[in-house]
Backbone as XML, in Angstrom:
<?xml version="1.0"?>
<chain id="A" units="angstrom">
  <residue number="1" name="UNK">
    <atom name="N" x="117.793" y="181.521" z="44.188"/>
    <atom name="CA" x="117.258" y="181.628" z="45.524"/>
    <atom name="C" x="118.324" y="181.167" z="46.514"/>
  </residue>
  <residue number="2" name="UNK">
    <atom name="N" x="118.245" y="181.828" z="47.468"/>
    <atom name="CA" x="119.330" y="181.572" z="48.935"/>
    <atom name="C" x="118.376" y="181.548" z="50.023"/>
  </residue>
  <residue number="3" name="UNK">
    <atom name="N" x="118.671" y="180.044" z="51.017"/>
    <atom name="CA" x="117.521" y="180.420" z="51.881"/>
    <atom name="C" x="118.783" y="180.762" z="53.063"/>
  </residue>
  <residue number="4" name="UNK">
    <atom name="N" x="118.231" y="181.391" z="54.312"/>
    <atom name="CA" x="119.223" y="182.152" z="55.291"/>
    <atom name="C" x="118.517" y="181.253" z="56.219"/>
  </residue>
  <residue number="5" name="UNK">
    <atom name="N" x="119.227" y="180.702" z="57.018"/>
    <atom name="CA" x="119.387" y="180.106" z="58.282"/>
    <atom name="C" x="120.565" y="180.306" z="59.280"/>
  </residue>
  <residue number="6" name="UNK">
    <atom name="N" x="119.815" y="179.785" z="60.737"/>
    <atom name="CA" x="120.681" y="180.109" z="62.100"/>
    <atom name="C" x="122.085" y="179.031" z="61.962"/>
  </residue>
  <residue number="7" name="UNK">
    <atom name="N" x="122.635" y="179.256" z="62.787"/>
    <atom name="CA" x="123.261" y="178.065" z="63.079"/>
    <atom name="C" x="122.713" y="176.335" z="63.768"/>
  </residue>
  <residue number="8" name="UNK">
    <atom name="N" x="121.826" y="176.414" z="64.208"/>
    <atom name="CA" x="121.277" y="175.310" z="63.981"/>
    <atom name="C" x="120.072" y="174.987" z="62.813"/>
  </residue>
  <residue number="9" name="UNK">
    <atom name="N" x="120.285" y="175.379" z="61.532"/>
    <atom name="CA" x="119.921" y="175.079" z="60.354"/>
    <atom name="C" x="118.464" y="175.798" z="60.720"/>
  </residue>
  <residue number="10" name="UNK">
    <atom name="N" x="117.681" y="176.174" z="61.542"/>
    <atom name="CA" x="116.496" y="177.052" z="61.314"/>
    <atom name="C" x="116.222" y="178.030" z="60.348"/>
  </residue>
  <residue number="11" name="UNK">
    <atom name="N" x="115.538" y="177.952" z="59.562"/>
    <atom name="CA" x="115.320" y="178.743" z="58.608"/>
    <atom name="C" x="114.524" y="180.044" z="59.227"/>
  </residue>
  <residue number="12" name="UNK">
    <atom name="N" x="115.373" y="181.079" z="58.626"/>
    <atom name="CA" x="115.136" y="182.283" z="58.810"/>
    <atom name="C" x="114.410" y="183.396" z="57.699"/>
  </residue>
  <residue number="13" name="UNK">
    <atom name="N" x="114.771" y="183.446" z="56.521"/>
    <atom name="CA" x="114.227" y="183.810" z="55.365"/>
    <atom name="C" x="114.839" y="183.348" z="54.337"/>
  </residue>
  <residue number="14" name="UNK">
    <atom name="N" x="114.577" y="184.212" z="53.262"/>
    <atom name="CA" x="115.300" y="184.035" z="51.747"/>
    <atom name="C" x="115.306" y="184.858" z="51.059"/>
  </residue>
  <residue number="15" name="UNK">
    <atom name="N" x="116.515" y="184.965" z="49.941"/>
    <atom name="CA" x="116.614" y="185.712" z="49.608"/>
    <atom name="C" x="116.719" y="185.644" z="48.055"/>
  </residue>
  <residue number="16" name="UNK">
    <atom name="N" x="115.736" y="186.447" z="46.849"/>
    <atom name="CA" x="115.448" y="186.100" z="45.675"/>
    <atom name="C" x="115.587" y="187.438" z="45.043"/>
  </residue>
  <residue number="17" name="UNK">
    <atom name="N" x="115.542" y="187.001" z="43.680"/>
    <atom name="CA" x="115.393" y="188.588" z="42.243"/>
    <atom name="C" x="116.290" y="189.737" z="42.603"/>
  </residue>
  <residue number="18" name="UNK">
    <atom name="N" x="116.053" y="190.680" z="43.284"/>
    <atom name="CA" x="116.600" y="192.184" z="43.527"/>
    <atom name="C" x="117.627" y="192.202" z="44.283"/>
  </residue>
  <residue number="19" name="UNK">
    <atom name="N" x="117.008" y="191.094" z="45.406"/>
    <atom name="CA" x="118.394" y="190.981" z="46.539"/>
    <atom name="C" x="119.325" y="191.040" z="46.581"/>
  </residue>
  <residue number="20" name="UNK">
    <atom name="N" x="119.992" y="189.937" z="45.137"/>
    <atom name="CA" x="121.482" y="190.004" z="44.797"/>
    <atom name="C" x="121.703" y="191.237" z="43.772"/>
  </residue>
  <residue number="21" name="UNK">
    <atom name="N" x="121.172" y="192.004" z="43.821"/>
    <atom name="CA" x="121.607" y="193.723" z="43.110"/>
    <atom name="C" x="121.837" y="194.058" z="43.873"/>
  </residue>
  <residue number="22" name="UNK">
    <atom name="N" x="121.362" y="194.104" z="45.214"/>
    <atom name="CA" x="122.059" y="195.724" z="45.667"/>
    <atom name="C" x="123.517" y="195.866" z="46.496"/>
  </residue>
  <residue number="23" name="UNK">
    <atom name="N" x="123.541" y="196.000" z="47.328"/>
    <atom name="CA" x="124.694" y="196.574" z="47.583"/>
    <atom name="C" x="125.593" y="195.456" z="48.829"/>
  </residue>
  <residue number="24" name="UNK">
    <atom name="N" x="126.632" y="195.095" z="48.102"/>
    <atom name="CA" x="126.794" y="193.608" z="49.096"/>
    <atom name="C" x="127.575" y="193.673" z="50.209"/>
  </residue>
  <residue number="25" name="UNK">
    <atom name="N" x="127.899" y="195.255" z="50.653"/>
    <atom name="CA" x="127.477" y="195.682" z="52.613"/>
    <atom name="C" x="126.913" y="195.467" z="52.967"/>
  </residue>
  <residue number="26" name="UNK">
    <atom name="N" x="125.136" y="195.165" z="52.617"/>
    <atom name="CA" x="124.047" y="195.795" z="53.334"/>
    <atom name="C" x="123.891" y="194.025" z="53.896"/>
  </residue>
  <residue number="27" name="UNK">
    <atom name="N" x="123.388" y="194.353" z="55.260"/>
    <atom name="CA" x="123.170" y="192.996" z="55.832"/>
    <atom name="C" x="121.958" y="192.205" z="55.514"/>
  </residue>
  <residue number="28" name="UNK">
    <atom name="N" x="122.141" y="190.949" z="55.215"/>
    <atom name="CA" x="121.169" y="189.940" z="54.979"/>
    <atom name="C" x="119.942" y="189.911" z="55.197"/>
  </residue>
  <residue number="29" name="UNK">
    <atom name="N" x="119.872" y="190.458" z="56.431"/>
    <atom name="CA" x="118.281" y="190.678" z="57.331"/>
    <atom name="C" x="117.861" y="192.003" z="56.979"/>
  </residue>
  <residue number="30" name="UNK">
    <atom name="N" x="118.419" y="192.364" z="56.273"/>
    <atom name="CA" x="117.736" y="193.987" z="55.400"/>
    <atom name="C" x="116.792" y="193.530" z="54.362"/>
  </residue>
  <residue number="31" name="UNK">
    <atom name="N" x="117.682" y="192.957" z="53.250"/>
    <atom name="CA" x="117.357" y="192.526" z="52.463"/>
    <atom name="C" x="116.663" y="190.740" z="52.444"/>
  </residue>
  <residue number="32" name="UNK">
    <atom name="N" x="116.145" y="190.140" z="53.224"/>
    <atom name="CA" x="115.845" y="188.527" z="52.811"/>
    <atom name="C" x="114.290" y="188.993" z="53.414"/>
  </residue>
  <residue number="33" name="UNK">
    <atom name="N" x="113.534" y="187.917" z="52.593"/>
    <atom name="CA" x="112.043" y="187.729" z="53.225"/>
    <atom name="C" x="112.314" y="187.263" z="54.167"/>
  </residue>
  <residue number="34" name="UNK">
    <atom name="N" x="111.381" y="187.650" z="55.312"/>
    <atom name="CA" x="111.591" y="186.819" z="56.422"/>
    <atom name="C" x="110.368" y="185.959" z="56.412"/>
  </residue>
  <residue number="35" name="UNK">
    <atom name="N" x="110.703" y="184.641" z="57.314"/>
    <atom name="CA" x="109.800" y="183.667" z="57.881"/>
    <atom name="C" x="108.668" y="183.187" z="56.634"/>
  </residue>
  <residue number="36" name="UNK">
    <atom name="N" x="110.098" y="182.950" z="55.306"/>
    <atom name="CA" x="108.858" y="182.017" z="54.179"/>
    <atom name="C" x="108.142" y="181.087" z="54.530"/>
  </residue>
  <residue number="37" name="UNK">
    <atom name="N" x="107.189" y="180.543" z="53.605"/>
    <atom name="CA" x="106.236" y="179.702" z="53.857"/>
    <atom name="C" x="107.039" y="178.272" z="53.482"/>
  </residue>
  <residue number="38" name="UNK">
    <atom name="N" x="106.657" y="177.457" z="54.769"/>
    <atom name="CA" x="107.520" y="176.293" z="54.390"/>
    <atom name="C" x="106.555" y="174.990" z="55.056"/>
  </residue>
  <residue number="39" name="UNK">
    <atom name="N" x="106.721" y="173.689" z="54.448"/>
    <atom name="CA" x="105.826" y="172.599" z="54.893"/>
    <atom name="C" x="106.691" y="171.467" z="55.843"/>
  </residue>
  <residue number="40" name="UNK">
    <atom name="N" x="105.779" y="170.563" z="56.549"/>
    <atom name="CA" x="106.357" y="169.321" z="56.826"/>
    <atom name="C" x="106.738" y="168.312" z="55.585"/>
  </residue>
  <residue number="41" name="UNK">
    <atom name="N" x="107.993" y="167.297" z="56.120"/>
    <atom name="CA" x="108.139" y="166.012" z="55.271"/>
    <atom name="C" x="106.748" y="165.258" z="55.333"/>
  </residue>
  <residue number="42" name="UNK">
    <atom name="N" x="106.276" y="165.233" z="55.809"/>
    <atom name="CA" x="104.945" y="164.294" z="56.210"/>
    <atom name="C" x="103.976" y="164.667" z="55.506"/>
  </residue>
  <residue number="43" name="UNK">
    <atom name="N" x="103.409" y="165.716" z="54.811"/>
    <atom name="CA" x="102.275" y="166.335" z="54.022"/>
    <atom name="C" x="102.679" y="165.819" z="52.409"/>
  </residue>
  <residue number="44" name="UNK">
    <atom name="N" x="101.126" y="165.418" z="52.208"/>
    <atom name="CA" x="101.231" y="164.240" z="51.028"/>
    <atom name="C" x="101.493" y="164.925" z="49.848"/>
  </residue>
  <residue number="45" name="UNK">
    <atom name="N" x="101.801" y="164.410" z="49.008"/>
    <atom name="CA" x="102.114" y="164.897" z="47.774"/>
    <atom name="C" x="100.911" y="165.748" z="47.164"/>
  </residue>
  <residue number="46" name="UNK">
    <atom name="N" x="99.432" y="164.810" z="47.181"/>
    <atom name="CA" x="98.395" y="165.648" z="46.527"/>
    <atom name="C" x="98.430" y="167.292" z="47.285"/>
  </residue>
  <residue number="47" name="UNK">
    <atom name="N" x="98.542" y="167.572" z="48.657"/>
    <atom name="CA" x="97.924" y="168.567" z="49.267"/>
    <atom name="C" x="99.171" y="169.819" z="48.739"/>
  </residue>
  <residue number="48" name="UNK">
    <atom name="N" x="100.264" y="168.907" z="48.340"/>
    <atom name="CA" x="101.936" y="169.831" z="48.310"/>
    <atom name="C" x="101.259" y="170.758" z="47.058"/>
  </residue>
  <residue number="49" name="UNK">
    <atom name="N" x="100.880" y="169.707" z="45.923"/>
    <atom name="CA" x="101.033" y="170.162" z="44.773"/>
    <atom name="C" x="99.493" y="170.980" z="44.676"/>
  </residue>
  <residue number="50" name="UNK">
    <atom name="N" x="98.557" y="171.054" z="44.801"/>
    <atom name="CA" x="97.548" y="171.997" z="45.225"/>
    <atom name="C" x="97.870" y="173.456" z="45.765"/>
  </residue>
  <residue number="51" name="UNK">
    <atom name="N" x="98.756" y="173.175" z="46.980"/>
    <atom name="CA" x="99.483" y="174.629" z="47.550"/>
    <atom name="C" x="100.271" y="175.425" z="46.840"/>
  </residue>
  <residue number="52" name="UNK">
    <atom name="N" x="101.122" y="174.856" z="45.640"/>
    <atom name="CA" x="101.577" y="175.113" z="44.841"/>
    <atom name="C" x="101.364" y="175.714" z="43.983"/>
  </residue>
  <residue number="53" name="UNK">
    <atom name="N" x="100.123" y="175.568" z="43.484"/>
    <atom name="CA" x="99.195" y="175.494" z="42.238"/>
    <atom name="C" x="98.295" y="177.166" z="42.560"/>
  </residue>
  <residue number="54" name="UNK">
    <atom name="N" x="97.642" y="176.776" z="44.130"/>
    <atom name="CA" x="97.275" y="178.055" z="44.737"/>
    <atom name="C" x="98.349" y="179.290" z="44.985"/>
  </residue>
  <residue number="55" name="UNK">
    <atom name="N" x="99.415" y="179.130" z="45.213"/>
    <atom name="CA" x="100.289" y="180.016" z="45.466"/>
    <atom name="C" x="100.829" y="180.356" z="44.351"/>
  </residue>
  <residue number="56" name="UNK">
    <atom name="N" x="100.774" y="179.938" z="43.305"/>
    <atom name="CA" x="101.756" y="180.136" z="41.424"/>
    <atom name="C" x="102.921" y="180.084" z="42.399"/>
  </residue>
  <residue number="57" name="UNK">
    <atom name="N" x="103.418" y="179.284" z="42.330"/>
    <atom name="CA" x="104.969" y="179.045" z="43.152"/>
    <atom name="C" x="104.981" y="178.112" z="42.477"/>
  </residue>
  <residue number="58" name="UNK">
    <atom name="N" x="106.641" y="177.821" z="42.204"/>
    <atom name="CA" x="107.083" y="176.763" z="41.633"/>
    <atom name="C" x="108.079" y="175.885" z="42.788"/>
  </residue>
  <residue number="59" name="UNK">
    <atom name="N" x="107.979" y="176.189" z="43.894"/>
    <atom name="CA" x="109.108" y="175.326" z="44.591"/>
    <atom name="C" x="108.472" y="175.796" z="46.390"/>
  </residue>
  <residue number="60" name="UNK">
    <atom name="N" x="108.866" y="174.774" z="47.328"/>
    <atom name="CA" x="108.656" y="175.310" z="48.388"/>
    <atom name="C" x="109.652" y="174.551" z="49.700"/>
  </residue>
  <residue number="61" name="UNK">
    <atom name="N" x="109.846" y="175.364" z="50.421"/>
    <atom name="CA" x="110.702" y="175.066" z="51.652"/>
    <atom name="C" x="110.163" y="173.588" z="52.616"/>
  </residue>
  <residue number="62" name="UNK">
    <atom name="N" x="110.931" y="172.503" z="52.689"/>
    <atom name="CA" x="110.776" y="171.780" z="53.644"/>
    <atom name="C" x="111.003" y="171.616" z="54.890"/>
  </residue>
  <residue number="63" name="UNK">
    <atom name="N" x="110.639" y="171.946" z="56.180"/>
    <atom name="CA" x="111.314" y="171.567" z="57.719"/>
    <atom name="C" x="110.603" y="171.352" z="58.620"/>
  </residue>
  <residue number="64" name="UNK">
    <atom name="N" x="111.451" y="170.645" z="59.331"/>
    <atom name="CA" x="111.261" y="169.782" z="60.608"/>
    <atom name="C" x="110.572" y="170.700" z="61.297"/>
  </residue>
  <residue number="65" name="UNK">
    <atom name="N" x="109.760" y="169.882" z="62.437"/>
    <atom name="CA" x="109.047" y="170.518" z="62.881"/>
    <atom name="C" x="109.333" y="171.302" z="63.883"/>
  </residue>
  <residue number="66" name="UNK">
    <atom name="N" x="110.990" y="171.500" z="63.807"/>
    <atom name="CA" x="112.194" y="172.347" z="64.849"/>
    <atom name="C" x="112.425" y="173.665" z="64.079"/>
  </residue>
  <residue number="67" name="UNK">
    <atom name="N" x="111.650" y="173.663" z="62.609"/>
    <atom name="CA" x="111.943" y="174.437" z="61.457"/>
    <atom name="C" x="113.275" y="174.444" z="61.426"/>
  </residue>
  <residue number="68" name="UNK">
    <atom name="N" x="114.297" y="173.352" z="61.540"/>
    <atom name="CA" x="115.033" y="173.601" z="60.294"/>
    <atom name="C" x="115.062" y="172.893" z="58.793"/>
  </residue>
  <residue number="69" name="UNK">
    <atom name="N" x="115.948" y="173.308" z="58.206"/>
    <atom name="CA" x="115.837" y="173.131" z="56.781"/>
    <atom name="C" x="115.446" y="171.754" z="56.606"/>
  </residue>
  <residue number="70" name="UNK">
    <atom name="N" x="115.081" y="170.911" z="56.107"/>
    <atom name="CA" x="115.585" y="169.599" z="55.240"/>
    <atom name="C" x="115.701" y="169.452" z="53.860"/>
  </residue>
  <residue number="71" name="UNK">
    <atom name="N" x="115.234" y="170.558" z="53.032"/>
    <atom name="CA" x="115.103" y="170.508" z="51.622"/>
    <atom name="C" x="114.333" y="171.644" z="51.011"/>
  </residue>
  <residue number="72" name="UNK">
    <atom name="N" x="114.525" y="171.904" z="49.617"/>
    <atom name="CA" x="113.612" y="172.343" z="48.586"/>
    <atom name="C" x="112.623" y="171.660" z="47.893"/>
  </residue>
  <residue number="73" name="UNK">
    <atom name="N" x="111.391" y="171.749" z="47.375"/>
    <atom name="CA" x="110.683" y="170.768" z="46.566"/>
    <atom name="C" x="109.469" y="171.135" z="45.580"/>
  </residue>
  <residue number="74" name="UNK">
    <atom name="N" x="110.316" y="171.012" z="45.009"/>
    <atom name="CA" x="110.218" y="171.656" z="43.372"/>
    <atom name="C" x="108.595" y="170.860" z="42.492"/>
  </residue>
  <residue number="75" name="UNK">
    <atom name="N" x="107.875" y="172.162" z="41.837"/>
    <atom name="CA" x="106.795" y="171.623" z="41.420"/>
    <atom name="C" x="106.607" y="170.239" z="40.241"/>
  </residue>
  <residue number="76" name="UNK">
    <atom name="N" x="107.621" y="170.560" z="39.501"/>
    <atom name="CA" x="107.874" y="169.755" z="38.457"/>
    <atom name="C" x="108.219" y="168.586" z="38.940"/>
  </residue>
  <residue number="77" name="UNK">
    <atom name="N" x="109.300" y="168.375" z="40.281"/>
    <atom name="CA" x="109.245" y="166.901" z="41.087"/>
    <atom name="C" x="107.785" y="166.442" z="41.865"/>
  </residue>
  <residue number="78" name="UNK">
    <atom name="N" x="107.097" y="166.788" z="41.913"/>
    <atom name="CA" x="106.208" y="166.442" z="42.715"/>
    <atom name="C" x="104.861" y="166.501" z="41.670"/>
  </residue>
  <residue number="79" name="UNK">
    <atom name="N" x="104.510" y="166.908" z="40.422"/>
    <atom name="CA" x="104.110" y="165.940" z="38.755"/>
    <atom name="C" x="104.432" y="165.252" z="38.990"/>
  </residue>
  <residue number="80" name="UNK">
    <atom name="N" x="105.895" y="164.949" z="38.547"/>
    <atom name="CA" x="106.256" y="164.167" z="38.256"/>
    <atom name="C" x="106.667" y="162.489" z="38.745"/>
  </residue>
  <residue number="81" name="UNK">
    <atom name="N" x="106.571" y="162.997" z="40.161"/>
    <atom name="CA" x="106.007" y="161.854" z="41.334"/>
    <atom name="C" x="104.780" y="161.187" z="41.326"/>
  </residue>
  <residue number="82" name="UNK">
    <atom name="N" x="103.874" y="162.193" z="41.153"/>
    <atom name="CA" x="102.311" y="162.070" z="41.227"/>
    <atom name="C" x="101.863" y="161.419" z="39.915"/>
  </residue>
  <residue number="83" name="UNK">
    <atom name="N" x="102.827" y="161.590" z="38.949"/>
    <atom name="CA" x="102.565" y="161.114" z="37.476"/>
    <atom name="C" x="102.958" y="159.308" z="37.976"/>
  </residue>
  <residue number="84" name="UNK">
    <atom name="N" x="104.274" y="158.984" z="38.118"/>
    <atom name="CA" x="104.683" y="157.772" z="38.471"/>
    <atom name="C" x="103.339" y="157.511" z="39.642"/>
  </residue>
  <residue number="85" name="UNK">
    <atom name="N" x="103.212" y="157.584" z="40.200"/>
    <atom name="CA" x="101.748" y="156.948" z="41.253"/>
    <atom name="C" x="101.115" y="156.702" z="40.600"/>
  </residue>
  <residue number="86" name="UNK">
    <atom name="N" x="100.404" y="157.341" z="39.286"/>
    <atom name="CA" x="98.955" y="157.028" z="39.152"/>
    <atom name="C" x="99.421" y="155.775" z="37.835"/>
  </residue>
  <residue number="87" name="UNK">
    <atom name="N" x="100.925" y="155.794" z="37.627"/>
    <atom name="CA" x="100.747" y="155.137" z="36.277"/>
    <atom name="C" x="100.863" y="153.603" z="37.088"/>
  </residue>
  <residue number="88" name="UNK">
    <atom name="N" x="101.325" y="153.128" z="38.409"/>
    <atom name="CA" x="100.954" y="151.906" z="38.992"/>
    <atom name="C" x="100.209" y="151.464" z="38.955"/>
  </residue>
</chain>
């Protein structure tokens, strides 16, 4: 996965599977999803991993509420977070 952003780190789309086949003239914004689904840092772990779960997605976009980037966050990290919580 490649996510595409502006120059001030705003996320713009991404680009996955087929994308990197075709033809590597063709411009970015041909080929990238636009305007993926992406969350705040602030949304709790339980509600992350639920959205997750609903979507069969294994990973999802993090940003500011300027939408730019701050991260990826991966299903298996956020078990595995939720695992360490409950074992306190």
């Amino acid at each position: 996965m490649c996510i595409v952003v502006n120059d001030e780190h705003v996320v713009l789309g991404r680009l996955r599977g087929a994308a990197f086949d075709g033809d590597p003239s063709t411009p970015i914004e041909q080929v990238m999803e636009p305007g993926p689904t992406t969350i705040r840092p602030d949304v709790l772990l339980r509600d992350i991993i639920e959205r997750l779960h609903r979507a069969r997605v294994d990973s999802i976009l993090v940003t500011s509420e300027a939408g730019r980037l701050v991260g990826i966050l991966h299903k298996d990290d956020v078990e595995w977070a939720l695992g360490e919580i409950e074992e306190e």
